[in-house]
C-alpha positions, 0 to 999 in steps of 0.5 A, a space after each residue: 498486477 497493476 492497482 485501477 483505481 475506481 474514484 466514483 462512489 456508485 461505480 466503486 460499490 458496482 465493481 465490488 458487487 460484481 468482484 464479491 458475486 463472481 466468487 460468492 460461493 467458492 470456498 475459500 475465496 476471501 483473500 482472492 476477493 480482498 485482493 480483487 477489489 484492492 485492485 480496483 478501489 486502491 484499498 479496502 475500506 470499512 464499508 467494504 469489509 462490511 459488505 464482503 461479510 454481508 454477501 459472503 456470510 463471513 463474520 466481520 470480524 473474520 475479514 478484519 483480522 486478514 486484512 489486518 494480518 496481511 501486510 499486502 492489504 491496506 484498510 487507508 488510500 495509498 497514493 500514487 507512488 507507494 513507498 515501502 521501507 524495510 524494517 526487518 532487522 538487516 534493514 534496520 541495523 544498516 539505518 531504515 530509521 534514517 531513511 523513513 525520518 528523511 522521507 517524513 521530513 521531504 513528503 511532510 507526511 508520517 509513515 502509515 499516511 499519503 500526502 494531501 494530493 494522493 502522489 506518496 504513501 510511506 509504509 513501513 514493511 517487515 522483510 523484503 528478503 533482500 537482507 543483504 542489500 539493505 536498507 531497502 526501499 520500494 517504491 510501486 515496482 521500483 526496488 532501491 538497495 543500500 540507500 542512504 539517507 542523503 539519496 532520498 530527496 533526489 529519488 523523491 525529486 527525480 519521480 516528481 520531475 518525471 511525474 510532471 510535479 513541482 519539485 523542492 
């Protein structure tokens, strides 16, 4: 499902008032809910934990700990191009290490941030289950295997290139 991203702030607690109403008394709704209004805000932050909990009648800290346990939500903005780098121990063994210091070093960026102008996010992932492939990268839809580390700036280049972006 593609992530629609809703900037305007009276827009956005619009859109999670109807996502919240429209499953408000299903029970065990909270993930399908969390999900929704991800694809919609890009995230979930701490305002709409708050509210989930409020009009749900979930204990905050209920919602806090499944965003928190699921990998797929995020509580920061991801940008435009979301990369993820496996870390599971495969990856990790063949040089994921290697491929997250690299994309630190082209995007002036850590892993867990997204650059100034909202284009990378970098996130660090446990087992994509392509063990044998690895390291892998993933980046929005786009899967790349066996990468190495010398790779990195020219897929980050080849996307700014198409993207329109200025290139280093």
């Amino acid at each position: 499902m593609e992530v629609r991203q809703v900037d305007n702030p009276d827009v956005q607690r619009q859109k999670v008032e109807d996502i919240i109403s429209a499953y408000r008394d299903k029970p065990g709704a909270l993930i399908p809910v969390l999900h929704e209004i991800q694809n919609a805000l890009g995230y979930l932050p701490r305002w709409v934990q708050y509210r989930v909990s409020n009009i749900m009648n979930i204990p905050v800290s209920e919602v806090n700990s499944i965003i928190s346990f699921y990998a797929l939500f995020s509580e920061k903005p991801k940008g435009e191009y979301a990369i993820g780098v496996c870390k599971g121990t495969a990856c990790y063994v063949r040089g994921a290490d290697k491929i997250i210091e690299k994309l630190e070093e082209e995007l002036g960026i850590e892993a867990g941030d997204t650059t100034p102008d909202g284009k990378f996010s970098i996130e660090v992932m446990r087992c994509l289950g392509a063990c044998g492939l690895g390291p892998v990268m993933v980046i929005n839809d786009d899967i790349y295997t066996r990468i190495k580390p010398d790779k990195v700036k020219d897929i980050i280049n080849a996307i700014r290139q198409k993207d329109g972006s200025e290139t280093t």
